[in-house]
N, CA, C and O atoms as a GROMACS GRO file, in nm:
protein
  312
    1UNK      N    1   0.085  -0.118   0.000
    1UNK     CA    2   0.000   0.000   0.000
    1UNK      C    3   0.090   0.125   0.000
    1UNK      O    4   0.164   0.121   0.098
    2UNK      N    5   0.111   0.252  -0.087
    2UNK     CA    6   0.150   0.366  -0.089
    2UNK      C    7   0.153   0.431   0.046
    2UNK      O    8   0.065   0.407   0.128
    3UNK      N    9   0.221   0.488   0.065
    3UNK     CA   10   0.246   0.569   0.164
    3UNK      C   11   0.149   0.698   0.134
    3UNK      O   12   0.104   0.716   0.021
    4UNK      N   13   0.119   0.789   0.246
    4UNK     CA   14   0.021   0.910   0.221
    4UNK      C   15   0.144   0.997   0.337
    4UNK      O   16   0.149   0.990   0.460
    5UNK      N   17   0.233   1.076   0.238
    5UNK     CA   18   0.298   1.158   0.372
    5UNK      C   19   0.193   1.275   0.425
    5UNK      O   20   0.115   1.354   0.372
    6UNK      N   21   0.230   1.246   0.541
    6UNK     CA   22   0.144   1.398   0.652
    6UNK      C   23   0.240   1.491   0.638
    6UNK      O   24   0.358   1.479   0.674
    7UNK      N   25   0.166   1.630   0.561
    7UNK     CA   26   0.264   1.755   0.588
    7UNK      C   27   0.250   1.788   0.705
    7UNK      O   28   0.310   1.895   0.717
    8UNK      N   29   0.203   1.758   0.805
    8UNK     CA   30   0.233   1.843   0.934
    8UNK      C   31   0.301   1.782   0.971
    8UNK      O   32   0.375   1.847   1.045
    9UNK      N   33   0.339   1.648   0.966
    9UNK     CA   34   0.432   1.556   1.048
    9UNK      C   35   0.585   1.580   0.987
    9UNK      O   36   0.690   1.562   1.048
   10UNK      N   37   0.566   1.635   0.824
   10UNK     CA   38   0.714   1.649   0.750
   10UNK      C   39   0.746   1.824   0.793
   10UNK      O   40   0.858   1.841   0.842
   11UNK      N   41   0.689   1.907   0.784
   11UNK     CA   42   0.682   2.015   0.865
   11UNK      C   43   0.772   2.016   1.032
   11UNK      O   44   0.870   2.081   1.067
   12UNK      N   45   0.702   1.931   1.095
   12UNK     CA   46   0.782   1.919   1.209
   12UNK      C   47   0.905   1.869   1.216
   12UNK      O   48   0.981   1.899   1.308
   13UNK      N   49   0.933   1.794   1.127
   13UNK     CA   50   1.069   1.718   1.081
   13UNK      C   51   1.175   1.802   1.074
   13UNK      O   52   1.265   1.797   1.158
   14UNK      N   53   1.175   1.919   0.939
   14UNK     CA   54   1.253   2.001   0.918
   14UNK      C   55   1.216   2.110   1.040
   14UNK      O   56   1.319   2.097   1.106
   15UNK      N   57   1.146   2.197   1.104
   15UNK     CA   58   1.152   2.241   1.242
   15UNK      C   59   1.240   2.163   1.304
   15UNK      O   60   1.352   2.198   1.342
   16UNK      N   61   1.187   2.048   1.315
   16UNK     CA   62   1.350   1.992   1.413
   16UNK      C   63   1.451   1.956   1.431
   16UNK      O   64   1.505   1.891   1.520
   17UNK      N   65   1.491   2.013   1.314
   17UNK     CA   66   1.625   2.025   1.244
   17UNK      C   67   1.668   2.102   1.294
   17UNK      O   68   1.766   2.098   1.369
   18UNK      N   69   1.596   2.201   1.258
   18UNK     CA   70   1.657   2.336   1.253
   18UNK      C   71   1.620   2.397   1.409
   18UNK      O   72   1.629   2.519   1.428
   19UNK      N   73   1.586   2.322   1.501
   19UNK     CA   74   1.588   2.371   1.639
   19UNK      C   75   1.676   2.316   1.709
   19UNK      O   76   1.688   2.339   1.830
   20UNK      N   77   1.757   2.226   1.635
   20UNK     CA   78   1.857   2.119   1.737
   20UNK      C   79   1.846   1.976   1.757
   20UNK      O   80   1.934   1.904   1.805
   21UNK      N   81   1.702   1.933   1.705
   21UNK     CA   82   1.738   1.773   1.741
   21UNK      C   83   1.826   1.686   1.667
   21UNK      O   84   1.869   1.704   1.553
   22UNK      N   85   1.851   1.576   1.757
   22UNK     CA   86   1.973   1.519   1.654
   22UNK      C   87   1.897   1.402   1.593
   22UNK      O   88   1.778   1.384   1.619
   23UNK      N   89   1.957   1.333   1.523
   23UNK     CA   90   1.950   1.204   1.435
   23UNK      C   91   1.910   1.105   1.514
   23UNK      O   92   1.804   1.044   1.506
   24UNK      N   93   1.986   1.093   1.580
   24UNK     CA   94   1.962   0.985   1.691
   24UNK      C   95   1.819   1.025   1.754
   24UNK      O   96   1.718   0.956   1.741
   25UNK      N   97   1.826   1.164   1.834
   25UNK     CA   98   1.632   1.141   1.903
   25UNK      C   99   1.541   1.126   1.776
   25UNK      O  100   1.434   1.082   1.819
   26UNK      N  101   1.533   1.141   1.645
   26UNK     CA  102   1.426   1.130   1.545
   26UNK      C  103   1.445   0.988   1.542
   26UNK      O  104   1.348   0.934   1.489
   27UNK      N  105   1.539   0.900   1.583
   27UNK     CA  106   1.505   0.749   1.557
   27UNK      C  107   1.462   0.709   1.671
   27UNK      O  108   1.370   0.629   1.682
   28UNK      N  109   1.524   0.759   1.767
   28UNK     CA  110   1.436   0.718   1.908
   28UNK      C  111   1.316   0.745   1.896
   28UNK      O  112   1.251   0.646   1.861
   29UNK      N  113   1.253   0.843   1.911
   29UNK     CA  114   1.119   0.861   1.860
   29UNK      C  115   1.055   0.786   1.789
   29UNK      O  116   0.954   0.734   1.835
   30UNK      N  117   1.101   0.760   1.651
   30UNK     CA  118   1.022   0.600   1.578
   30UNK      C  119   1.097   0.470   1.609
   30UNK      O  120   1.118   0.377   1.531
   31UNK      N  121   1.128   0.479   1.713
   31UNK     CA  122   1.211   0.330   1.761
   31UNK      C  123   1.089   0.322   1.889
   31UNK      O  124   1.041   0.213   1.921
   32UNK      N  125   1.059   0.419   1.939
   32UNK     CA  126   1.015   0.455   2.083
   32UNK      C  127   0.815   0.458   2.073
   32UNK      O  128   0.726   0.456   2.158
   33UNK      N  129   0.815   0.463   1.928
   33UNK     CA  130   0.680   0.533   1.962
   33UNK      C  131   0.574   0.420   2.017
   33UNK      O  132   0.592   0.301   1.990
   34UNK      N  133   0.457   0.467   2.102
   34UNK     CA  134   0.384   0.366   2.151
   34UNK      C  135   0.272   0.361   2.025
   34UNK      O  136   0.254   0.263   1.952
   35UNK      N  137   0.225   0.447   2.020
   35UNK     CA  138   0.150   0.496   1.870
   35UNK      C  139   0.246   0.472   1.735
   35UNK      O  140   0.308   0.566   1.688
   36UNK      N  141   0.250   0.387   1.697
   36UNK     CA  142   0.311   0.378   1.576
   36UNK      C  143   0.198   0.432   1.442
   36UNK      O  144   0.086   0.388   1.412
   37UNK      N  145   0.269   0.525   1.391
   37UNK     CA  146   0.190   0.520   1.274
   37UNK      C  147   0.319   0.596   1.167
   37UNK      O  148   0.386   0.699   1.163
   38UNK      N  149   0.300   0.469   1.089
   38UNK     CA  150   0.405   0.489   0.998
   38UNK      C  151   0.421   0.628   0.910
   38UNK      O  152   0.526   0.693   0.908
   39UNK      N  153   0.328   0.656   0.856
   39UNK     CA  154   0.317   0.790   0.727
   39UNK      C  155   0.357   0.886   0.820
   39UNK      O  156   0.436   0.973   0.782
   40UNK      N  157   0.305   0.887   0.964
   40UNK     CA  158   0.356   1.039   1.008
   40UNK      C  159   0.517   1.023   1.057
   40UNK      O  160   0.597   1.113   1.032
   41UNK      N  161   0.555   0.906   1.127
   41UNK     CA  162   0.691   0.876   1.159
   41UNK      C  163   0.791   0.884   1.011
   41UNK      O  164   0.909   0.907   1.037
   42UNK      N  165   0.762   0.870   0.885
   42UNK     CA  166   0.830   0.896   0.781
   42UNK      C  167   0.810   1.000   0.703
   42UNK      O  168   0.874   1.017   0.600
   43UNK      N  169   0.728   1.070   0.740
   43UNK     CA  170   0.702   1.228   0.704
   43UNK      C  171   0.799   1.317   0.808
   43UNK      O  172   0.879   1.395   0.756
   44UNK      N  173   0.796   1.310   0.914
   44UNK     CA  174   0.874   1.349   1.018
   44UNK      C  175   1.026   1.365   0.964
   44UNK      O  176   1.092   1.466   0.938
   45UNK      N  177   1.068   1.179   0.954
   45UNK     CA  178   1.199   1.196   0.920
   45UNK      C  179   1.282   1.229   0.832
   45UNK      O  180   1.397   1.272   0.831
   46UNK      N  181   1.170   1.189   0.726
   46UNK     CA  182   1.175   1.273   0.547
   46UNK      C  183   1.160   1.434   0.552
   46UNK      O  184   1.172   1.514   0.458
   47UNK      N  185   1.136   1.455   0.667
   47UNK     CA  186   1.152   1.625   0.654
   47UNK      C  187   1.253   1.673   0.734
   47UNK      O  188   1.313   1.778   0.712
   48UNK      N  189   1.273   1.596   0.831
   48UNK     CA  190   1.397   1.615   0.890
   48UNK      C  191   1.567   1.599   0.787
   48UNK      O  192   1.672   1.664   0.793
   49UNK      N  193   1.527   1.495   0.709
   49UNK     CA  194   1.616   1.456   0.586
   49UNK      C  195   1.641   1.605   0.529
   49UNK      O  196   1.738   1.681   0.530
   50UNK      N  197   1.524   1.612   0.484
   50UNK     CA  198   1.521   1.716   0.335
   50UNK      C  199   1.592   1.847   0.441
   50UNK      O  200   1.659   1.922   0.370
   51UNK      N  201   1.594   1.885   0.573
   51UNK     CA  202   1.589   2.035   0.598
   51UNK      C  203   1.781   2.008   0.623
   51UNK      O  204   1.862   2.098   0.598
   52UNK      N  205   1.813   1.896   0.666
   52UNK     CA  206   1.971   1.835   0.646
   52UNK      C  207   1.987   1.854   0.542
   52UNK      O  208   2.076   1.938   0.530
   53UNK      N  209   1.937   1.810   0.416
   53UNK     CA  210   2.025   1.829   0.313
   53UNK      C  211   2.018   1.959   0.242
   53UNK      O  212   2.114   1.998   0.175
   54UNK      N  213   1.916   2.021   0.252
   54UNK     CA  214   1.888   2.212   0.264
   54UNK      C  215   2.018   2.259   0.251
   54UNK      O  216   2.075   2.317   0.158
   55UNK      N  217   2.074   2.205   0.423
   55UNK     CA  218   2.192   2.303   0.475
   55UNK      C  219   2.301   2.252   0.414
   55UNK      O  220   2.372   2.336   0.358
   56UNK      N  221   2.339   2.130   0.408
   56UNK     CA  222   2.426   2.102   0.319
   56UNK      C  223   2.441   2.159   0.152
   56UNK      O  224   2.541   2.208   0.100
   57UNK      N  225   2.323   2.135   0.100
   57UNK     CA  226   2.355   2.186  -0.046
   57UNK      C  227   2.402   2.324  -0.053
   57UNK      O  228   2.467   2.359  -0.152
   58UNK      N  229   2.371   2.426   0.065
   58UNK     CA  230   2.452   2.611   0.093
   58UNK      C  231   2.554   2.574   0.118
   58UNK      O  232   2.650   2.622   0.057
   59UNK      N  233   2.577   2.452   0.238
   59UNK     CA  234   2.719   2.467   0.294
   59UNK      C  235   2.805   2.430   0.132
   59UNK      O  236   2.920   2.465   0.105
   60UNK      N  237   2.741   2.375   0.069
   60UNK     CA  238   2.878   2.284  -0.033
   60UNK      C  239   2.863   2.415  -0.173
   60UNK      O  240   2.910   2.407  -0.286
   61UNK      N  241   2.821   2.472  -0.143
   61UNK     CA  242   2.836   2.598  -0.288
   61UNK      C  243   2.943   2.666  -0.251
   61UNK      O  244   2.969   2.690  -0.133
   62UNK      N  245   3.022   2.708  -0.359
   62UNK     CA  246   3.163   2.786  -0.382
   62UNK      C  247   3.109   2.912  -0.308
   62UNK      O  248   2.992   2.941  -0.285
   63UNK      N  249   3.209   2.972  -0.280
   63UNK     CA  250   3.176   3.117  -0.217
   63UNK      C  251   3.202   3.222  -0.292
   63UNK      O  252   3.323   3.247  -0.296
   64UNK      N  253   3.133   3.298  -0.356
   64UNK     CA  254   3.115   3.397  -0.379
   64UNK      C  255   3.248   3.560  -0.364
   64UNK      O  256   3.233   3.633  -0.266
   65UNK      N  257   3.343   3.588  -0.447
   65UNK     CA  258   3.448   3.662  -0.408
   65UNK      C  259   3.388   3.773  -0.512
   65UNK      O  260   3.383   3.754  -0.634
   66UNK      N  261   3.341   3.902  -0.442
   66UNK     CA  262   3.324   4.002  -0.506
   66UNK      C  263   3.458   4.059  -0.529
   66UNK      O  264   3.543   4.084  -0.442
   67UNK      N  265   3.471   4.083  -0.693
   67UNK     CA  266   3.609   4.225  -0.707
   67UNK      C  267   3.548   4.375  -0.715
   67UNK      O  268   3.469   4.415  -0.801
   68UNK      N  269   3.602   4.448  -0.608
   68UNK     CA  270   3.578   4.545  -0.606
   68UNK      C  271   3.643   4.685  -0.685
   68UNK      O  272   3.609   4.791  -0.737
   69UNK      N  273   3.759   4.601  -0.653
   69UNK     CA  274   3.857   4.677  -0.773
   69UNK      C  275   3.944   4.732  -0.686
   69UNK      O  276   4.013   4.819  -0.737
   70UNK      N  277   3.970   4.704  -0.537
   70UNK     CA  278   4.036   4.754  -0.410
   70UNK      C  279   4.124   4.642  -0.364
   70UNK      O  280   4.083   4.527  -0.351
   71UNK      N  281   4.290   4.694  -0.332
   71UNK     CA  282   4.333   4.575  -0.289
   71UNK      C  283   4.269   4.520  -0.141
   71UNK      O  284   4.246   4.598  -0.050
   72UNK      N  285   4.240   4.356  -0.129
   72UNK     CA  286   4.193   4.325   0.024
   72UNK      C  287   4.252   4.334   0.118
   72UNK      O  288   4.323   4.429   0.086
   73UNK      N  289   4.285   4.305   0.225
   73UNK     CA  290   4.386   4.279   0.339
   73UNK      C  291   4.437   4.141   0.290
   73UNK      O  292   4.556   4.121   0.268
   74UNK      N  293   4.353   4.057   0.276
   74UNK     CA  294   4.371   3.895   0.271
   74UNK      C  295   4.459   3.889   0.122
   74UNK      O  296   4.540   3.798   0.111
   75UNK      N  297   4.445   3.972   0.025
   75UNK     CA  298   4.497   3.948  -0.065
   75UNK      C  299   4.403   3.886  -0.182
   75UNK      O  300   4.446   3.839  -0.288
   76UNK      N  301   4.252   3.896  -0.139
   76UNK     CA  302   4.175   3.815  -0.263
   76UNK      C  303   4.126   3.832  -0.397
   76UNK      O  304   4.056   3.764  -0.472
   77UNK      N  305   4.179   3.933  -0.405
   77UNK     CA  306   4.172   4.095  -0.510
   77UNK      C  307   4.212   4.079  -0.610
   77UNK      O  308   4.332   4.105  -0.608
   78UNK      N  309   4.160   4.030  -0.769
   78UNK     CA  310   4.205   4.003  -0.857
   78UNK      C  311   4.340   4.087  -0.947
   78UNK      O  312   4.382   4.040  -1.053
   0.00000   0.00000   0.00000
């Protein structure tokens, strides 16, 4: 049977990313739950996924060196 993801449950996922929880409590949580219900426990972690790899795909982009046309301190000054 297809999965039906819950956006409120993938919603909270990436929120809890981005508030601090780690990897480990999102599996405790679906390791833990007394209520199991699958679609929202994999909406959760699928949004927790997606808001991880968010930050990664900024962290891994080249950085940006404006020329101003001024020498830098650092020396980055074409």
């Amino acid at each position: 049977m297809p999965v039906q993801f819950d956006d409120a449950s993938y919603d909270a996922g990436r929120k809890a990313f981005a508030g601090g929880v780690t990897l480990r409590q999102v599996a405790e949580r679906v390791a833990t739950s007394a209520d199991v219900d699958e679609a929202k426990d994999m909406s959760f972690a699928l949004g927790f996924a997606d808001e991880l790899l968010a930050l990664l795909r900024v962290a891994a982009r080249p950085p940006v060196i404006v020329d101003l046309g001024v020498p830098h301190e650092l020396g980055l000054h074409k």
